[in-house]
VOBA-1610 file (N, C-alpha, C; in pm, whole numbers, padded with zeros to 5 digits, always signed):
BEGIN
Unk+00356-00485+02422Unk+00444-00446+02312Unk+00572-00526+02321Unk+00624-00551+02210Unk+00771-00632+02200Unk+00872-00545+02253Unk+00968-00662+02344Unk+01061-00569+02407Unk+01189-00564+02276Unk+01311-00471+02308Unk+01393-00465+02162Unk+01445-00611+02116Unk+01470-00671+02243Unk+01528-00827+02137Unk+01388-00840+02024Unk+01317-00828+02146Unk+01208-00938+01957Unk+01165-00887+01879Unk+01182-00709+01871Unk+01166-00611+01739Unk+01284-00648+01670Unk+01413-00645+01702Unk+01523-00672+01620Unk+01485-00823+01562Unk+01456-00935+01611Unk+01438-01022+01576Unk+01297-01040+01484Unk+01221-01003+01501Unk+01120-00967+01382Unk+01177-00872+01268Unk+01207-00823+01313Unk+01274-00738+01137Unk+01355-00815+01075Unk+01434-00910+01153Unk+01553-00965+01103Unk+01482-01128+00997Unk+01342-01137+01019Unk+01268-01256+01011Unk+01210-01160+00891Unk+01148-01039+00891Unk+01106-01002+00780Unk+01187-00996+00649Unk+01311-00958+00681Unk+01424-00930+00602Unk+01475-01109+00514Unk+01451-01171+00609Unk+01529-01279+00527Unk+01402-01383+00485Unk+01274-01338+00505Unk+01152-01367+00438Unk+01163-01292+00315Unk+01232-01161+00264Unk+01217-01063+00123Unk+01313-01185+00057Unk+01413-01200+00139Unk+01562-01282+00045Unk+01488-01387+00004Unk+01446-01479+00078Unk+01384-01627+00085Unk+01298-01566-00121Unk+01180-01480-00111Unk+01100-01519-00173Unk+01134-01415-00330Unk+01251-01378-00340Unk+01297-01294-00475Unk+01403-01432-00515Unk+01467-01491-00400Unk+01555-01625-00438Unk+01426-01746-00557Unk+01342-01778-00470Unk+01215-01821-00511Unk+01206-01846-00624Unk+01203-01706-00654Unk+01137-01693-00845Unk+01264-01641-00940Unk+01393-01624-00864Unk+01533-01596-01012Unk+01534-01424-01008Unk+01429-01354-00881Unk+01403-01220-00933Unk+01538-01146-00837Unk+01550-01018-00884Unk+01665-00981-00850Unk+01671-00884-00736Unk+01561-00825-00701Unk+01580-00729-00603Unk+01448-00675-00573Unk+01463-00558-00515Unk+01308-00490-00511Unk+01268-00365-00521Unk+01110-00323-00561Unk+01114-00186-00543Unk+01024-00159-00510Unk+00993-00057-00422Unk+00862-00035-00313Unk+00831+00119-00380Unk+00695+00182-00376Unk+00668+00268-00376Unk+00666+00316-00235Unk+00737+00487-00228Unk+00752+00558-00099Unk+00719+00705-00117Unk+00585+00712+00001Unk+00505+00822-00020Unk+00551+00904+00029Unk+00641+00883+00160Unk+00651+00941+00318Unk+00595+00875+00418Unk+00500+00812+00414Unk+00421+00804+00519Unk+00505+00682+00574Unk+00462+00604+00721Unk+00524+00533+00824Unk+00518+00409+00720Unk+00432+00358+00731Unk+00388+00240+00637Unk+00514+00210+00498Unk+00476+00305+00403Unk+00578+00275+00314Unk+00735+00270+00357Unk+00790+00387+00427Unk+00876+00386+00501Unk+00953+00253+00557Unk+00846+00175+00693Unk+00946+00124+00721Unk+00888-00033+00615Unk+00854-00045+00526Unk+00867-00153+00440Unk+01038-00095+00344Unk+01050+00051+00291Unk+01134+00067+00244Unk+01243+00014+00332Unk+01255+00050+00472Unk+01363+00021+00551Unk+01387-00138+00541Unk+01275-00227+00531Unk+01337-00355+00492Unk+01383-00422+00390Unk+01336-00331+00268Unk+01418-00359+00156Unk+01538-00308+00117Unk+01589-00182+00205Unk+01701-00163+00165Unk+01808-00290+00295Unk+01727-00350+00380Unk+01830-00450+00471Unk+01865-00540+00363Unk+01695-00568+00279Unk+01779-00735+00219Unk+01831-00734+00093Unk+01804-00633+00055Unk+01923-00549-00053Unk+01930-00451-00080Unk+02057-00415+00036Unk+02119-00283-00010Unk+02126-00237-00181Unk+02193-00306-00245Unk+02227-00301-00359Unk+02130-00311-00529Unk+01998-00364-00487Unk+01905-00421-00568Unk+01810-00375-00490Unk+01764-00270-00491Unk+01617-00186-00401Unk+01642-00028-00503Unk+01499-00037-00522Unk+01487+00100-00567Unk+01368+00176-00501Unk+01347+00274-00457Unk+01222+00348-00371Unk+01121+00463-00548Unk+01086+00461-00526Unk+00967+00501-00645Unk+00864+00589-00584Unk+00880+00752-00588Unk+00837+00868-00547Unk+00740+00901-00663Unk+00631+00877-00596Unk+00488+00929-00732Unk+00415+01023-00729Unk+00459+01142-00719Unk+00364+01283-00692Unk+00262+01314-00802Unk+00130+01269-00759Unk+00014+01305-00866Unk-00087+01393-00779Unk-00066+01508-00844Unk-00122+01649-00782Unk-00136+01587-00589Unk+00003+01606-00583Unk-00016+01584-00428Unk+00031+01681-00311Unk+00028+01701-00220Unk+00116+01781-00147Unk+00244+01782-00158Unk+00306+01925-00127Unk+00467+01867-00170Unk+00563+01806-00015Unk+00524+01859+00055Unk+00546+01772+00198Unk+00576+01581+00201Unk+00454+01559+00094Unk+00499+01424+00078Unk+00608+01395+00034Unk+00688+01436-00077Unk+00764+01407-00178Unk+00887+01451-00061Unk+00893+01549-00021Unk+01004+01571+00102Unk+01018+01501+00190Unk+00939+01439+00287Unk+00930+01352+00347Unk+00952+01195+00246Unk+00919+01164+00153Unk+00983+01058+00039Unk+01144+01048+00112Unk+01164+01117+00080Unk+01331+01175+00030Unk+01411+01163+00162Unk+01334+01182+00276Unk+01364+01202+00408Unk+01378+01029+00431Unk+01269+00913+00391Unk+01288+00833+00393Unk+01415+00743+00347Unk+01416+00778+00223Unk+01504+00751+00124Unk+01639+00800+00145Unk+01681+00936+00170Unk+01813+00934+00238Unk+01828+00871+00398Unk+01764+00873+00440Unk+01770+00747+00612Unk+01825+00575+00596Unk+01794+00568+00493Unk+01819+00425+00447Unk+01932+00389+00345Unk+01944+00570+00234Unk+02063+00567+00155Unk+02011+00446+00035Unk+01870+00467-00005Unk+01811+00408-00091Unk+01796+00521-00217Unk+01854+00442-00314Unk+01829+00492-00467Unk+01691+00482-00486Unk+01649+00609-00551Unk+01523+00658-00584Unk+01494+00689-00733Unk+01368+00713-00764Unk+01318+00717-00866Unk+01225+00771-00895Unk+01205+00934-00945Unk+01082+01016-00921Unk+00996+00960-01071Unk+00874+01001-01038Unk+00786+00961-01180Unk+00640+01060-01144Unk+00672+01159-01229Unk+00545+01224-01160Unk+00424+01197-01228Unk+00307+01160-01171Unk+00193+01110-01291Unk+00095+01252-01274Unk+00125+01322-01244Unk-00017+01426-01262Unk-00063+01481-01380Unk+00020+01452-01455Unk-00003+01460-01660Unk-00090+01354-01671Unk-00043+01232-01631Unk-00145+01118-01669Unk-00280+01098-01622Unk-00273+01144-01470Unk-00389+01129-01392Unk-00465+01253-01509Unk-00444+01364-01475Unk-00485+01455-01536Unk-00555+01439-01665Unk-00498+01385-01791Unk-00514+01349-01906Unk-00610+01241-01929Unk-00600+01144-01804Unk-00714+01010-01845Unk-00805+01035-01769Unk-00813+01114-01661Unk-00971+01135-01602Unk-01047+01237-01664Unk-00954+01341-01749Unk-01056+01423-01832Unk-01095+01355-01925Unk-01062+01248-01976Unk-01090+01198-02163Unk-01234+01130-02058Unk-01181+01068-01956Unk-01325+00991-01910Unk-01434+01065-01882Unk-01398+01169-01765Unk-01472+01272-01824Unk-01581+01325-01921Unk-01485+01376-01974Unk-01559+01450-02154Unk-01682+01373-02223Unk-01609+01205-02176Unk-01664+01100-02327Unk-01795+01084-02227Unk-01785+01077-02111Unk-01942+00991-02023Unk-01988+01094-02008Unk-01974+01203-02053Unk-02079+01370-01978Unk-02156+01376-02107Unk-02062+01348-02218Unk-02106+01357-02375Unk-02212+01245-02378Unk-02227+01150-02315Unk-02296+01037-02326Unk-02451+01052-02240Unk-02442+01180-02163Unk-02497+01215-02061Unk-02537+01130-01936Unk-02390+01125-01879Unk-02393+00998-01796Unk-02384+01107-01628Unk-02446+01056-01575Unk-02408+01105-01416Unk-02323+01035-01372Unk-02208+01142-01297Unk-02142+01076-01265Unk-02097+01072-01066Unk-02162+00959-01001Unk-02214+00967-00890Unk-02069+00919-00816Unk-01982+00880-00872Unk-01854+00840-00733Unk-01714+00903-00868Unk-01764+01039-00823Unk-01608+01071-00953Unk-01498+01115-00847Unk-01511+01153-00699Unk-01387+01132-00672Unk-01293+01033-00618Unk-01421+00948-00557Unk-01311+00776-00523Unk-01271+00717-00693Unk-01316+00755-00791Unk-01294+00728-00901Unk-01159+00797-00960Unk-01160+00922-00896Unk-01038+01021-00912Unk-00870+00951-00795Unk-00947+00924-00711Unk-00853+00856-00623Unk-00787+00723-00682Unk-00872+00614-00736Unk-00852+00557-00740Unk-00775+00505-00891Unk-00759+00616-00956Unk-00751+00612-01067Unk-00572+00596-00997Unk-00522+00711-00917Unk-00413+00739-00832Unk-00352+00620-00846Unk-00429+00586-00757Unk-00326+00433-00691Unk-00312+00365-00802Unk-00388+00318-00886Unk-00360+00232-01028Unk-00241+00291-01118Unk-00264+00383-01146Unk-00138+00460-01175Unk-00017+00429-01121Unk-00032+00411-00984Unk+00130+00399-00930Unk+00137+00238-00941Unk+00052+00194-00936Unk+00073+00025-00927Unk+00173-00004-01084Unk+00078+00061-01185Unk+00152+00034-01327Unk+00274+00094-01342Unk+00289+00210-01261Unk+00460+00266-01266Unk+00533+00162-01191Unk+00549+00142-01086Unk+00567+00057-01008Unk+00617-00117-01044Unk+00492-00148-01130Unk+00553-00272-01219Unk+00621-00226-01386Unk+00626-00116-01414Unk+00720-00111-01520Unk+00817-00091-01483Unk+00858-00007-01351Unk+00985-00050-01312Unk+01067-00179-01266Unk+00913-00273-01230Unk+01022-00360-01148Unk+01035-00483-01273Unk+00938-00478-01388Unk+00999-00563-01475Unk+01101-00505-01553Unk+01126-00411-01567Unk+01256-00340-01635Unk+01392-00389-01565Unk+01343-00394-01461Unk+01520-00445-01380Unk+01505-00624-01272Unk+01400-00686-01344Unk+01397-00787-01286Unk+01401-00815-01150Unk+01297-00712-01100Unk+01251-00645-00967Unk+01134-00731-00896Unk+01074-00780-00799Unk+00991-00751-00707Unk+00927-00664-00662Unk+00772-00619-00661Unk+00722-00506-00608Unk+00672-00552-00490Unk+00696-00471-00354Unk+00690-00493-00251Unk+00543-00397-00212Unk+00482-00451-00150Unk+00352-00364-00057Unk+00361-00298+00027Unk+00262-00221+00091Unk+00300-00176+00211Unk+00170-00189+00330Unk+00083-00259+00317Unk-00041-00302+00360Unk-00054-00355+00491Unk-00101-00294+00571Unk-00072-00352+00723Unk-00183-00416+00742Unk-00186-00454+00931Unk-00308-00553+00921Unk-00456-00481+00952Unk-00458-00365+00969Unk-00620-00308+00996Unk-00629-00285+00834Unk-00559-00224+00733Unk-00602-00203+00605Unk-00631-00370+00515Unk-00555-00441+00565Unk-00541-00556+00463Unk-00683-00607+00555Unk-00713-00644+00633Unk-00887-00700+00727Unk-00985-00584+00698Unk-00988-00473+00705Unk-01089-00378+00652Unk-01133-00311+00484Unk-01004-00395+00413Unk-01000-00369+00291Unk-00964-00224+00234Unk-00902-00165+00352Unk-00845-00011+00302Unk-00770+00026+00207Unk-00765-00059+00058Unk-00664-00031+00029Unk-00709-00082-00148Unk-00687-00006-00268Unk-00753+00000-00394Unk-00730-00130-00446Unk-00814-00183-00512Unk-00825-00309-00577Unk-00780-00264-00737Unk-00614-00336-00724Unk-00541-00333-00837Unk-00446-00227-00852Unk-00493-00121-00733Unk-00407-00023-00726Unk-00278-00058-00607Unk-00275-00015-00499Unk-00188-00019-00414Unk-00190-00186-00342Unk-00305-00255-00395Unk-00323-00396-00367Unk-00269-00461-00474Unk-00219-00395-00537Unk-00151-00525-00680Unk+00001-00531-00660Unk+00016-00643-00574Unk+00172-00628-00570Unk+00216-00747-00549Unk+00342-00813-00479Unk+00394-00901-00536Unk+00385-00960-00372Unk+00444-00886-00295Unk+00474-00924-00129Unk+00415-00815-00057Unk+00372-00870+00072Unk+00336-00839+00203Unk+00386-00833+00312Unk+00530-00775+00300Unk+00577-00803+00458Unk+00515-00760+00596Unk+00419-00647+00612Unk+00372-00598+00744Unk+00256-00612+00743Unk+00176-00707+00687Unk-00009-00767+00644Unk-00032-00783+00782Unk+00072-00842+00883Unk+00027-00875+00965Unk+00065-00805+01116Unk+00081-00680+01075Unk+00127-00580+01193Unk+00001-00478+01206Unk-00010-00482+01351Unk-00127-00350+01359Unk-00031-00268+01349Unk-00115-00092+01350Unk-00021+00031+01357Unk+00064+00094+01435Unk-00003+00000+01538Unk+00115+00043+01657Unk+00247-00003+01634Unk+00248-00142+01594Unk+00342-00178+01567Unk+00405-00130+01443Unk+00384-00083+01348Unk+00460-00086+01230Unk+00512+00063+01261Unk+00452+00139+01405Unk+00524+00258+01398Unk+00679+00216+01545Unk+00635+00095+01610Unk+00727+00100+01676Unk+00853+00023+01561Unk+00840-00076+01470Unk+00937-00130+01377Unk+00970+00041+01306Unk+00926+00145+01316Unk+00971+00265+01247Unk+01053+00319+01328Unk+01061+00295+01455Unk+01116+00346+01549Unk+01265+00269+01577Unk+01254+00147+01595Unk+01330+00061+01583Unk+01439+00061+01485Unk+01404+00082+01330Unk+01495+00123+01231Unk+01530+00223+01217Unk+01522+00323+01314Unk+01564+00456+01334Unk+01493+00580+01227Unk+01415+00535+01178Unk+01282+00677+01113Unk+01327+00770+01221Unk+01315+00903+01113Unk+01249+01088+01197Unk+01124+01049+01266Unk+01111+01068+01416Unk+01000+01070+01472Unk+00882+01153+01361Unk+00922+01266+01308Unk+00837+01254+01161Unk+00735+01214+01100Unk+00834+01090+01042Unk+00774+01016+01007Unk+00680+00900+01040Unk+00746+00845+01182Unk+00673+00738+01275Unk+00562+00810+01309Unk+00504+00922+01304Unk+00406+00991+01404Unk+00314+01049+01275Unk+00336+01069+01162Unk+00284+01104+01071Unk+00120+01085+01052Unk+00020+01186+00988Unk-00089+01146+00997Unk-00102+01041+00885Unk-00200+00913+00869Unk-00221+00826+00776Unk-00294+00896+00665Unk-00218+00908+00558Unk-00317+00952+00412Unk-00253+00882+00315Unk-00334+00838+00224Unk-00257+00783+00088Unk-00292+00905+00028Unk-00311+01010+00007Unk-00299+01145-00061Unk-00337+01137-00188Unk-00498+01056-00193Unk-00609+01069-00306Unk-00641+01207-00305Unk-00665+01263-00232Unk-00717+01384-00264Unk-00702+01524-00168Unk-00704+01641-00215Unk-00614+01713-00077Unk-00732+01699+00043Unk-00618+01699+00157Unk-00767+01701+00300Unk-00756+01471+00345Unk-00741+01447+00242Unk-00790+01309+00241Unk-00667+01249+00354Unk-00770+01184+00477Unk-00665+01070+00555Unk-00742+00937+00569Unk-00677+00888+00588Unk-00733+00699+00594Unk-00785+00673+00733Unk-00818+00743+00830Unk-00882+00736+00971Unk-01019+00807+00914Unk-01050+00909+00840Unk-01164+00986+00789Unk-01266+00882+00735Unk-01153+00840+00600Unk-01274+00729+00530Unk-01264+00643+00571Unk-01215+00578+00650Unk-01244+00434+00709Unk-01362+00470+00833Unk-01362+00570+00874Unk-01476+00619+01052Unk-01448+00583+01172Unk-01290+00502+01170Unk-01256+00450+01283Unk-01096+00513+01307Unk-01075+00521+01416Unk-00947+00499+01428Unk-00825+00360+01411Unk-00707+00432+01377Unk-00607+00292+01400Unk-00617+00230+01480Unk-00619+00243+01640Unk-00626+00244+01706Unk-00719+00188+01743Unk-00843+00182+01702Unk-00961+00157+01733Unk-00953-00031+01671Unk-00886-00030+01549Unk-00922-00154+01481Unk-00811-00213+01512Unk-00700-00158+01581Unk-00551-00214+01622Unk-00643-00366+01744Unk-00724-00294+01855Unk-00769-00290+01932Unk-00853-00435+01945Unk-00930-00384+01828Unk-00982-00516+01779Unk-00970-00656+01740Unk-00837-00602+01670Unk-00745-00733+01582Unk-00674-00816+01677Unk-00641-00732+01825Unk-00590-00788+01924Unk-00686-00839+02000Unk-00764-00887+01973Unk-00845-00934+02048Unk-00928-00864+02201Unk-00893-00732+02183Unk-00944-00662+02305Unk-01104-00597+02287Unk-01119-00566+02390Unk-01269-00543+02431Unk-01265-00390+02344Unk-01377-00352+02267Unk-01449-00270+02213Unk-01563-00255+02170Unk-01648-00145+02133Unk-01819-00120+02160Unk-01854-00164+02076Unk-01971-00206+02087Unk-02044-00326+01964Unk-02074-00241+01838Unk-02059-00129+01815Unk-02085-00046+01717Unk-01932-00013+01627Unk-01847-00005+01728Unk-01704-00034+01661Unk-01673-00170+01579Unk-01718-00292+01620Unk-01692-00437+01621Unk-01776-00440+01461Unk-01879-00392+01479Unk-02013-00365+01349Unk-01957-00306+01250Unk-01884-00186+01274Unk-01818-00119+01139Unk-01683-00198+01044Unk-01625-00255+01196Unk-01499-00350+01123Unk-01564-00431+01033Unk-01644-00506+01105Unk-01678-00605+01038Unk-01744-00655+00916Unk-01817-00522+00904Unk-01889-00472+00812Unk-01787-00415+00645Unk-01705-00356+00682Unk-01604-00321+00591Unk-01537-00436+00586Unk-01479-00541+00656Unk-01428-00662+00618Unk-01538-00772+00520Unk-01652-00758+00560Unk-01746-00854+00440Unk-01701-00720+00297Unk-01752-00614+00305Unk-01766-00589+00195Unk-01630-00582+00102Unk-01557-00580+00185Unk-01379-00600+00109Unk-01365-00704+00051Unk-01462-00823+00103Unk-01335-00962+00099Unk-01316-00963-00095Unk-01383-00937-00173Unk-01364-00975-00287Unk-01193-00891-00340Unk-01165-00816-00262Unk-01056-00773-00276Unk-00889-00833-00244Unk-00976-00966-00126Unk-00870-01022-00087Unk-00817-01180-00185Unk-00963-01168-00333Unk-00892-01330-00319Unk-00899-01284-00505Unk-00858-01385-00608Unk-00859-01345-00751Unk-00983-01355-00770Unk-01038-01310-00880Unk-01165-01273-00895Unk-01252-01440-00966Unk-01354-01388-00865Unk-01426-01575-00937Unk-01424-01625-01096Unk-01427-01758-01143Unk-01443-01759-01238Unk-01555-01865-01272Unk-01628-01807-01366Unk-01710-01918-01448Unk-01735-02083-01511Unk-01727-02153-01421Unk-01724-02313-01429Unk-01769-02371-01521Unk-01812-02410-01660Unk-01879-02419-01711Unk-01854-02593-01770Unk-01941-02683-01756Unk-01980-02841-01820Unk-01878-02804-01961Unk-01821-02905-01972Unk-01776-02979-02089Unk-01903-03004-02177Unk-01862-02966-02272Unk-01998-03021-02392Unk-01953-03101-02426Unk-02054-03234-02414Unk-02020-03345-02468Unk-01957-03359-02644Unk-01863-03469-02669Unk-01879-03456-02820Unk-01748-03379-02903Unk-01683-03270-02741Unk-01605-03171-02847Unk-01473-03219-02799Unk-01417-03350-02730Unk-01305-03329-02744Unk-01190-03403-02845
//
């Protein structure tokens, strides 16, 4: 594990990697969605370093626990980051019944309606998320570490549609000791992992592994060939998540130009 010089010095490298790449493009600041959990957290904690002043945190309660939204807030006053509630459970609510109604009417089975229900979630916040940040000439920041971003834990277009990656490349250990480091409520650093698709729902459940387990891995350490099989296995079937979606090559017809 990094001793404190080179945690301070990695944050301080993450921080002026946010400046470097909002300078980049003319954009003005940033805004992260913040659930509670460690992950969003300490990405919030680096956007309020590289601007205090131009960071907004974006609290999305869609039929979720209310613990989250407290813990939000817990984040958000630690850092003294301006916030922004948007509750979507009208919307979630409203567009999964019309989908609903219309494919039952069609007499359609419907065989994955709650990763469909989940995932509807995260898309939701992705589009709140970028109407805020083009409204104020914002950056949307991620929060995607490195066992979710290699195992593909994480919704395609939903909580994966974003602009930057600062902790892609931190296992969980680490992104809870950088939580520790920026002074997080033990709380929060210790928190169980859920993106709060659905009640009951944690991200160690549906993935079948532990953090820990794939931390393990990524570091190059020894683990059971049945562990090594599942990573790996969820990393093929992800990858289409990691790159833009293929496109169709098609010959010039002679004649038409």
């Amino acid at each position: 594990m990094w001793t404190d010089e080179e945690l301070t010095g990695r944050i301080n490298q993450a921080v002026d990697w946010l400046r470097e790449r909002v300078t980049e493009v003319k954009s003005k600041g940033l805004v992260v969605g913040i659930s509670g959990g460690v992950d969003s957290a300490v990405v919030a904690g680096l956007c309020s370093r590289a601007f205090p002043d131009n960071c907004i945190g974006v609290v999305m309660p869609s039929h979720s626990n209310p613990e989250d939204k407290e813990d939000a807030l817990r984040v958000a006053e630690c850092f003294e980051l301006r916030t922004l509630e948007v509750n979507l459970s009208g919307a979630h609510t409203e567009i999964m019944g019309q989908v609903k109604k219309d494919l039952e009417s069609q007499g359609c089975k419907l065989e994955g309606e709650k990763v469909s229900q989940g995932n509807l979630k995260a898309r939701l916040r992705m589009s709140t998320l970028y109407s805020v940040a083009n409204a104020l000439n914002y950056m949307v920041v991620g929060t995607d570490n490195a066992p979710e971003s290699y195992t593909g834990y994480f919704t395609k277009y939903g909580d994966g549609g974003v602009d930057l990656l600062p902790i892609s490349s931190l296992t969980k250990s680490e992104v809870r000791a950088w939580a520790r480091k920026l002074g997080l409520p033990i709380r929060i650093a210790t928190r169980v992992p859920t993106a709060g698709l659905w009640p009951g729902q944690t991200d160690e459940s549906e993935l079948g592994l532990t953090y820990d387990l794939i931390d393990r891995y990524l570091l190059g350490e020894k683990v059971s060939p049945e562990v090594q099989e599942r990573i790996e296995t969820l990393h093929r079937q992800s990858e289409h998540k990691r790159h833009l979606p293929p496109s169709l090559e098609l010959p010039k017809l002679k004649g038409l130009d």
